[in-house]
Every structure is written in structure tokens, then in C-alpha cells.
N, C-alpha and C positions, 0 to 999 in steps of 0.2 A: 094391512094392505089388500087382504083380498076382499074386504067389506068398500073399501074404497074403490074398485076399480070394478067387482065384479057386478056386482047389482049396476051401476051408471051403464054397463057398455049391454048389460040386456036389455036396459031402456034404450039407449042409442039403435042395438037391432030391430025393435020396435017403429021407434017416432023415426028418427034420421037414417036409418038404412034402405028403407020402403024409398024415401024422398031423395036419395042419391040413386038408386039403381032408374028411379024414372026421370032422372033427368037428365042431361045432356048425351044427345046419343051416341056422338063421333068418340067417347071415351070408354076405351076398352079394356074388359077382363078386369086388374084389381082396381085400378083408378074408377071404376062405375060404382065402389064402395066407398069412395071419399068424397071431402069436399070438392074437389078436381070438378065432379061430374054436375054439378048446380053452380058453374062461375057465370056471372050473365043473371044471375036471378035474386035482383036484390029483396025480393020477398022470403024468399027462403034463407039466405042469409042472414034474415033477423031474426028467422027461427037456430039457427044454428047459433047464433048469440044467447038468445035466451036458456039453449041449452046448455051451453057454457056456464055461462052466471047458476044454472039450477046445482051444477055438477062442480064449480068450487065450494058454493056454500057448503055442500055436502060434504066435499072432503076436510071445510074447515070444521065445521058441525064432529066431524068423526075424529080429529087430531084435537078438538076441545073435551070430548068424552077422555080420551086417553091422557089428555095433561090433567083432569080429575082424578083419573084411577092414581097417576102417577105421583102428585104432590103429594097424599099421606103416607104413601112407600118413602118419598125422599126425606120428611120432614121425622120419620120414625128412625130414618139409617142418618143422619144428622145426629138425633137426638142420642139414639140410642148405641150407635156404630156397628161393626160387625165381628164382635168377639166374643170367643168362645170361652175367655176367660174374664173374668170380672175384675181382676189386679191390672190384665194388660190396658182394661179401655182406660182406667184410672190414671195409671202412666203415661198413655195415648195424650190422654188431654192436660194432663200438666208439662210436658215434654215440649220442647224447641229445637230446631236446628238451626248452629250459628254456624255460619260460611264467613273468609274473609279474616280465617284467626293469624293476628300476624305471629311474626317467630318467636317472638320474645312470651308470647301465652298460652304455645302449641305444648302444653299439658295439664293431666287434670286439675294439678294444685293451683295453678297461675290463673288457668280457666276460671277456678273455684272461687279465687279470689276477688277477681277482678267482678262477676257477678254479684258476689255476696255482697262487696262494697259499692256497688248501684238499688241493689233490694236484701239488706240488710234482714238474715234469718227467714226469706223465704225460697231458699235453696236448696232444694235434696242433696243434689249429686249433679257434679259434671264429668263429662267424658271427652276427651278427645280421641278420635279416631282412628289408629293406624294404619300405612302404607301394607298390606299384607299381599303384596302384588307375588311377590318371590314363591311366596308357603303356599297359596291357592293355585300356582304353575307348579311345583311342587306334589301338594294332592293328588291335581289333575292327570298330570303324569303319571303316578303310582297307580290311578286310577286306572287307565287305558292298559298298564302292565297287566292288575288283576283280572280284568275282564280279558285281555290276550291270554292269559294262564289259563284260567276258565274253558274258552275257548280249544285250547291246546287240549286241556288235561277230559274235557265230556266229548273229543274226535277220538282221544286216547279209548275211553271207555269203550267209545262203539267198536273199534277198530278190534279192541280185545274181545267183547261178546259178539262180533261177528266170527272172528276167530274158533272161541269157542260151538259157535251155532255151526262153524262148517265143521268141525272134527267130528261131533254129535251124529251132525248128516253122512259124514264119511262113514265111521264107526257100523251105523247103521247097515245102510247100502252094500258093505264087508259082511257083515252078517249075512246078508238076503241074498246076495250073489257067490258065500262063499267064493269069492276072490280078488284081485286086484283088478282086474284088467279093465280100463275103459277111467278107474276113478283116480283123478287128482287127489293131493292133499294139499291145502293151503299152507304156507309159513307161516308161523309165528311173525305179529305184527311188530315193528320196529318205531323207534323213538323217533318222533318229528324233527323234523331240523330246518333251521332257518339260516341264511345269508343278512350275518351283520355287519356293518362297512366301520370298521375306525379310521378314524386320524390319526395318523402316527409319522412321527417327525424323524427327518432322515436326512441324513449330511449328502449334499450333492459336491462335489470335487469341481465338476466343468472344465472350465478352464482360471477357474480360480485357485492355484495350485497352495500360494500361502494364506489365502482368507477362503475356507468351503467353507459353503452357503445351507442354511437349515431349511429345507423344507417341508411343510405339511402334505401328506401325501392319502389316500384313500389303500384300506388293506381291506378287503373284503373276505372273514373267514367266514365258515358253517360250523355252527355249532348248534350243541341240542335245544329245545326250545323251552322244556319246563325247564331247564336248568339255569337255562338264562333268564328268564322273566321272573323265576324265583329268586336268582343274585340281586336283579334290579328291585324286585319290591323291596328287598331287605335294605340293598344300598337307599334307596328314598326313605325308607323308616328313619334309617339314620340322620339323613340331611333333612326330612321334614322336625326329628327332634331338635338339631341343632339350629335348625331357623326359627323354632318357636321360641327357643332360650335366647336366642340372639335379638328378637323383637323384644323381649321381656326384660332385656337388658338395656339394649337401645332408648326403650321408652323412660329412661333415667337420668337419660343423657343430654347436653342440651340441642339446641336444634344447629344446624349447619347451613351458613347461608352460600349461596351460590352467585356468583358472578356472572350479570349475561348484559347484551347490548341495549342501550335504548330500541334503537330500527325494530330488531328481532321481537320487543318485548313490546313495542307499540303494534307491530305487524301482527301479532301472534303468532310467529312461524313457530314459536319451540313445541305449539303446544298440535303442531298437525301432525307429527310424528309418534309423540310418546307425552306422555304423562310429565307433569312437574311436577310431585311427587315423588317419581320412580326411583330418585339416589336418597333419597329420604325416609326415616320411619317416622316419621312426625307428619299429618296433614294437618290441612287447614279447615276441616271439618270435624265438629262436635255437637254433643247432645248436653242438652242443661234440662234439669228437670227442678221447676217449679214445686214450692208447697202450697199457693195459691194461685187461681185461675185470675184475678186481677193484678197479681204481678207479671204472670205469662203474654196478655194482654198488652200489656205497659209498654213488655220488652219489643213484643210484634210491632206494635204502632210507632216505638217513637225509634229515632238515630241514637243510637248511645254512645256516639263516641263524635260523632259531629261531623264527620270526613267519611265521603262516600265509600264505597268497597269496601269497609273497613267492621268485623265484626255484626255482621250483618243476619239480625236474628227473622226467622220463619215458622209457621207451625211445618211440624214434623209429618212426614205423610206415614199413612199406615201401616202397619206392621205387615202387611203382605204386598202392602205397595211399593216396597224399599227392594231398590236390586243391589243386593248388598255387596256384590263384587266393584260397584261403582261408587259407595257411598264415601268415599273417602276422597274422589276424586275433585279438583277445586271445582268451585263455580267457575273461574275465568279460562278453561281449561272447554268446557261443554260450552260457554255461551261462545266462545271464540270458531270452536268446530261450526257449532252451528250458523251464527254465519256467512263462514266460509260454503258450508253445503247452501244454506239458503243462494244465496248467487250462484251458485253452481247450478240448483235446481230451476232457478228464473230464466236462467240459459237454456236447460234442456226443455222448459216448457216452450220458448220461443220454435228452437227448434223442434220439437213436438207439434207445432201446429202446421210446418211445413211439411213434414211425413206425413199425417195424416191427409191434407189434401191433396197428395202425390197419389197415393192410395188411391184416393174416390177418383182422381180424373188420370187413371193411368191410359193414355189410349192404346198402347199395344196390345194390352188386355180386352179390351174391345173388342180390335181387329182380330183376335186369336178366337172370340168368343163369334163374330162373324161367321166365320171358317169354318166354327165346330159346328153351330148350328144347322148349318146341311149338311152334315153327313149325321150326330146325332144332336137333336134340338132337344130331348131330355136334361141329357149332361150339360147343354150350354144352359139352361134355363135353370137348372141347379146352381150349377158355377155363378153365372153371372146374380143371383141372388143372396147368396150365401158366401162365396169367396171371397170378397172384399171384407164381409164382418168379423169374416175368421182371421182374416190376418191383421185386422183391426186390433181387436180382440185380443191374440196370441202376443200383440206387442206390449196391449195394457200389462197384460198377466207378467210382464214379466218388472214393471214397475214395483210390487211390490218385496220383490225379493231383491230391490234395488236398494229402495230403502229402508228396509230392516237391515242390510247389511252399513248401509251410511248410519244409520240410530247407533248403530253399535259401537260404530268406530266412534262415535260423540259421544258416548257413555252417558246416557242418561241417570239420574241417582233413584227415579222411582217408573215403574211399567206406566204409570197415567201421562206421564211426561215424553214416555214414547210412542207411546197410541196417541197423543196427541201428533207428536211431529209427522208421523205413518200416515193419521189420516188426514190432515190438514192437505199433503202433498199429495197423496192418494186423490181423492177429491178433485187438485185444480186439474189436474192431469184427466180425470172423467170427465170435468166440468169445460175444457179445452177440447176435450174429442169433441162431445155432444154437441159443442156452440161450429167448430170448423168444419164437423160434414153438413152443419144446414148451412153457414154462410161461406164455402169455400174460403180460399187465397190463407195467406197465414195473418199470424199475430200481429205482422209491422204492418202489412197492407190493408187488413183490417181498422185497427187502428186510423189509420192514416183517410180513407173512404169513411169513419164515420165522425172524423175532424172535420173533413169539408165538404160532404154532406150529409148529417143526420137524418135526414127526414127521407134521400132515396135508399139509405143502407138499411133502413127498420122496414120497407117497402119491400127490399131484394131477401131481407130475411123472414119477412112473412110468406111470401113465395116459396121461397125454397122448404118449409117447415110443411107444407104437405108432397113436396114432391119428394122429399127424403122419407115418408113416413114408410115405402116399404124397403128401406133398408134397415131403418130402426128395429119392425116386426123380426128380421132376422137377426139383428143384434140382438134384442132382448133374448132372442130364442140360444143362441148362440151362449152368451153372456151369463144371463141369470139359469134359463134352464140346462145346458152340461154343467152348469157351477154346483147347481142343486140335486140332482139326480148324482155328480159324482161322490159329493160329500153325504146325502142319503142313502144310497146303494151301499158306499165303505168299500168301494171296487177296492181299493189300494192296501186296505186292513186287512178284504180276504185273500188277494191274492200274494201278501207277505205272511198270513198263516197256510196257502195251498204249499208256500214256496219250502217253509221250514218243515211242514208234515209229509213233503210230499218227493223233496229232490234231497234236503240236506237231512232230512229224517229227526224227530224228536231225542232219540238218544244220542247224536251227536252235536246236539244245543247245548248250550251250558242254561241250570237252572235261571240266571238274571235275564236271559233274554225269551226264557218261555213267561217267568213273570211278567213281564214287558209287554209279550203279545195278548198274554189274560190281563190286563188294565182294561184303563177307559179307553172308550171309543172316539178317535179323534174327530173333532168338531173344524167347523169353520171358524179361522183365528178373526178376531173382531177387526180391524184395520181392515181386510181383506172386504171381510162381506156389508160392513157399514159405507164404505163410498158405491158399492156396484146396487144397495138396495136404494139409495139416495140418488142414482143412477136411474135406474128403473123407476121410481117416482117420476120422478121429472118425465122422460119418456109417457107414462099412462096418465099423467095427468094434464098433458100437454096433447094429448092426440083422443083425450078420449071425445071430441067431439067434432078434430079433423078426420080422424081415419077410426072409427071405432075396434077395428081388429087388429090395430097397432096397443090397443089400451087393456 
């Protein structure tokens, strides 16, 4: 990007900045650096064409150099894949994933069979996949205990050798002043204690004298803290063993069907709540692994069962591309969420393009900017250039933590599937800013103006594509460079190591969260920074020969 953008706009300072600043003279301050400032001069304008045309070939010229560099990278990680073991690529590519397994085949033997008997002896192994929804809440929970103990037990430590550090200094000080007077002793530090709430069930009388009524009611005792997060890890050891035995049993059993309504089952409602799966250990997803890559093939390409939805074979995605707390989950279960978000998201894009022109043509903000500018024209001149992109801007940012949290509730089964959906929607949402601050009014009225007339709506949007070009200037700055400087600086990595070295001190960390902070350096997540650099393209290559210092 910067071979693309940087070399074009010092030739633009060169040929076309000299020919803007002497031309039209009624146009002042930054518009005497754009096209603004040569409207009226149709000789110059065909130089500003030709600069165009010189400066996409270039950028096409520079995006053909890089689709060379890139085809032998993609045609070697195709070929060769990216493992570090040489058993796993092997399984890699004779492996399938079949979705769609109905109840009567939801295990390995039936699985087994029913493949063997379409490709007779070229069949390792099949898997059906279990429901492990309960064991993984289970873990997780046990989980969050340990790290609480943790937690408890290195404030414990400190609390103790701080304890010791003041007797020491006491001790001392006794010595040096032969006597007491003037010096504290600290106490002996005491056992944490925490407020935990039960539920506990209690006869209420009221006025029901021959039938009193049970209620669940809130008891809130204190008690000590490692003592209790050590009962709880021990009680989850327990119930994580006996849900492992009780999966291992289950998966022997046969499947259990469920009774639901047509409506509910055409609608998808059952599945925007919870999981079809979730009373089940049997899914409807499995792995079948081929002994040969022409039977694997076979399976991919053809219907083997002849009725859609039904047994429905795919290659398997990679072994670090599987989010395995979803992989059991149905396909009709994700494709169903995600429709529902798709309309959801169609909606808030509509709506999305009426905020944002509310934004550019707020006029009380004007009138406020008015005002400030005689008493301080600094501050109005900042504001009025920068404020609008910032709140622009702060509403994008918040997009993506919108839909990583919708991905999730769809349960995607692999991370490519949801970097897919992240930036697909990421995207229209930049691609809907970008288009409503150069052609005002929103999505329906858009629309509708370039239904019945196309030829004056491409007219009003050429126009407005240089007079927006110094708000762009301050979005990109806004946008890409606080994006880039906060994720290059690591402001946020140093100041949650100033925070633990410096207020909560290292000896009252538990070692899993000093490990933690000596990791990697966290990066910009891909969804995030692929629509806002696809963003910035469009922006410098669309102004590099309107407004050069927009590019």
C-alpha cells in the first residue's frame, strides 16, 4: 500500500499541485489544493484524466506484481498444507465431514456401515461426534475455580511476606531505638473470605395454613475462600468424571427422537435459543476417513442418498481451522441462525445509512461551531474537521464487537467460516459509510433517486466526491492512523504490565497470569483490520488525483 499510494501523490505534488494552487482564485486555504480550484478549465481537466488513467495502471501494475509473488505461496500451501506432522496432512486429505446423519446412523458402527456399503474396503474409520456440551461447561467452570484459588492463594503469599517484611522492619527499628515508643506492630494476616449466595428452599405458611408453600429463597453466608474453591474444584472433578463415564455409556445407546411442530421446525425458532443437540449425546455430525482420494472425491461430488439434507458429505477443514466446541453442532442449527442475523444485519445496514447522514448534516452542530468560532476559532476549526469522523468512526468500532458476538451465538464449526461472516458484514457497513457521506440522504432514498434518474445521481456523486475529500483526510487519520499507532505502540499490553508491576504488585499475581503477560504481543485480529485497510484503498485511490493530500 505504501508503494501504491506514496510514489503517485509525489508525482501529484509535482504535475497537479503547481496547476491547482494557480488556478481558480476565489478558492481558499485547502480547496486551492484540489480539483475545486481548476472547475472552468476544460484543458486542465484532461490533464487530470490522464493523470488518473497513469495512476490506476500503476496501481493495477503493483496488485499484478503481488498476485505473482502470491500464486506460488498459494499453489505450495494447497499442495503441500500446513503441518507439522506428516500423519496429520495424510488424514487431512483422506478425511470428510458428513452433516445431515439421521438417527437411525448416529454411530460409528451404522456410520461404518452404511459407507463401507457405497465404497466397499475403502474405509479406515468412521466417527460420529458427540454432544460434549455439559463436560466442556463442566471444565470451564472448574476452570475459573482454579484460577480463583490461584488468585486467592499468591494475595495469600503477599499478605504473608509482607507480614513478615514489617516484623523484620519492626525487630529492627527496636534494636536502633532501644524501645517502643513511636513503632506499630502489624497483625498477623488473616484468611480471605468471600460472600456466597445459596438457594435454599423454605416453607412459607402465609395464609395458606393447611397447604404451606416451598419457596426458593437467597442465604447469603461468608466463608473462607481457599476452602471453598478447593471443595468446588474437588466437587467438579467429581461430576467432570461422572459425565465422562455417562458420555461413554450414552454413546452405546440408541438415539432418542424428539417430538416438535411443523411451524416451529419450518420457522427455525427452536434453533435461536439453544442447540438441537443439547438433550442428546448423539449429533448429527461425523468424520469418515477414506483409504483412497478417489473414493473421497466420489463421496464429495456425488448425493448418496438421493434426498437433499440428508448425509451430506464435505471436505473436512483443517486441523487448526475446526472450532471444536461447535463441531458437533448441526448444519441446520448455523445455517438457520445465520439467516436470521443476515435480515437482521440488512435492517441495521438500512438503518446505518440514516445515522450516518444525520451525522454529516447535523445543523445544531454548525450553529454551536458558529459560536465557538468567535470567541476561540482554533477549537472550532479542529472540531469542525475532526469531530464528525470521530463519532463516525467510534460508531464503526463498535460494529465489530457486534458481530463477533452474533458469530458466536451461530456457532460457526471452523474460524474461516467466521472471518468469513465478520468481514463480509464488516465491509458492507465501511462500504455504506464511505458511499452516504459522498452521496448524502440514506439507503431508500438513494435508491429511489438513482431509479428515476441515473444520469443526474452519478452527477451529484461526482460533485460531492471532491467536496467530501477533506473529511476523508481526517477519517483516514482518525481511522487507520489511532488504529495503527495504538496496535504498534501496545499502549494497552504496557499499561496492563505497569498495572500488575506497579498497583497489584508481582508477588500478589498468581504465576498463570504473569505467564500470560510474558506471551505474545497482541496483534490486530484480521476481520478487524482487513475491511478498514480495504477502506483506506478505496479512499487513496479514489482521491489520489482529486485531492492529492487526501491519497
Amino acid at each position: 500500500s505504501f508503494d501504491v499510494f506514496f510514489w503517485p501523490m509525489l508525482l501529484a505534488f509535482v504535475t497537479l499541485m503547481p496547476m491547482y494552487l494557480t488556478g481558480k482564485h476565489d478558492a481558499t486555504s485547502y480547496w486551492r489544493t484540489t480539483i475545486v480550484a481548476i472547475i472552468g478549465s476544460k484543458n486542465k481537466f484532461w490533464f487530470v484524466v490522464a493523470f488518473e488513467y497513469i495512476h490506476v495502471s500503476y496501481i493495477l501494475r503493483m496488485l499484478w506484481i503481488d498476485w505473482e509473488a502470491f500464486l506460488p505461496l498459494r499453489y505450495d500451501f494447497l499442495e503441500h498444507g500446513d503441518f507439522d506432522n506428516e500423519r496429520y496432512k495424510s488424514q487431512y486429505r483422506m478425511t470428510c465431514v458428513v452433516e445431515y446423519i439421521p438417527a437411525s446412523h448416529r454411530n460409528d458402527r451404522n456410520l461404518y456401515q452404511f459407507f463401507d456399503t457405497l465404497f466397499p474396503n475403502r474405509i479406515k474409520r468412521a466417527e460420529v461426534l458427540l454432544n460434549t456440551e455439559h463436560l466442556r461447561n463442566l471444565i470451564r467452570s472448574r476452570l475459573g475455580h482454579i484460577v480463583a484459588y490461584e488468585n486467592v492463594f499468591a494475595k495469600m503469599v503477599h499478605e504473608r511476606a509482607s507480614y513478615l517484611r514489617d516484623c523484620k522492619a519492626y525487630e529492627n527499628d527496636r534494636k536502633v531505638k532501644q524501645c517502643c515508643r513511636g513503632l506499630t506492630k502489624t497483625g498477623e494476616p488473616k484468611e480471605s473470605k468471600i460472600v456466597v449466595v445459596h438457594r435454599v428452599e423454605r416453607t412459607d405458611m402465609g395464609n395458606a395454613i393447611f397447604q404451606p408453600q416451598i419457596k426458593t429463597v437467597k442465604d447469603p453466608r461468608t466463608v473462607y475462600a481457599r476452602e471453598w474453591y478447593h471443595r468446588n474444584i474437588q466437587r467438579l472433578n467429581k461430576e467432570i468424571d461422572d459425565e465422562y463415564i455417562r458420555l461413554a455409556q450414552a454413546q452405546r445407546l440408541p438415539v432418542s427422537k424428539r417430538n416438535e411442530g411443523r411451524l416451529a421446525k419450518w420457522l427455525g425458532i427452536k434453533y435461536i435459543t439453544s442447540s438441537d443437540t443439547s438433550n442428546s449425546v448423539h449429533s448429527s455430525t461425523g468424520f469418515v476417513e477414506f483409504s483412497s482420494l478417489e473414493a473421497k472425491q466420489a463421496a464429495i461430488q456425488c448425493n448418496l442418498t438421493g434426498i437433499s439434507n440428508l448425509m451430506v458429505v464435505s471436505p473436512v477443514p483443517e486441523i487448526n481451522d475446526i472450532l471444536w466446541e461447535n463441531a458437533h453442532v448441526s448444519r441446520a442449527l448455523i445455517q438457520t441462525r445465520k439467516a436470521w442475523a443476515d435480515m437482521l444485519f440488512v435492517g441495521f445496514l438500512i438503518g446505518w445509512s440514516f445515522l450516518v447522514t444525520a451525522i454529516r448534516s447535523y445543523t445544531g452542530f454548525s450553529d454551536w461551531l458558529r459560536w465557538e468560532a468567535l470567541n476561540r476559532p482554533s477549537v472550532a476549526a479542529f472540531m469542525e474537521v475532526y469531530l464528525p469522523a470521530l463519532i463516525v468512526e467510534g460508531l464503526v468500532r463498535i460494529i465489530p464487537f457486534i458481530l463477533e458476538y452474533v458469530s458466536k451465538w451461530i456457532r460457526f464449526k471452523s474460524a474461516s467460516e467466521k472471518d468469513d461472516f465478520v468481514l463480509l458484514w464488516y465491509f458492507a457497513f465501511r462500504l455504506v459509510t464511505f458511499i452516504f457521506i459522498l452521496v448524502g440522504g440514506s439507503l431508500v432514498d438513494s435508491g429511489v433517486d438513482f431509479i428515476d434518474n441515473p444520469l443526474t445521481y452519478i452527477q451529484r456523486l461526482g460533485n460531492n466526491v471532491a467536496l467530501e475529500s477533506q473529511f476523508f483526510i481526517s477519517y483516514v487519520l482518525i481511522s487507520g492512523g489511532m488504529s495503527t499507532f495504538f496496535f504498534m505502540s501496545q499502549v494497552h499490553f504496557v499499561a496492563e504490565h505497569w498495572f500488575v508491576r506497579s498497583i497489584i504488585t508481582e508477588e500478589a499475581t498468581s504465576q498463570r497470569k504473569l505467564d500470560q503477560l510474558n506471551g505474545s504481543v497482541k496483534v490486530v485480529p484480521k476481520p478487524e483490520v482487513v475491511p478498514l485497510f480495504l477502506f483506506i484503498f478505496i479512499i487513496g485511490a479514489l482521491y489520489g488525483a482529486i485531492a492529492p493530500i487526501a491519497s
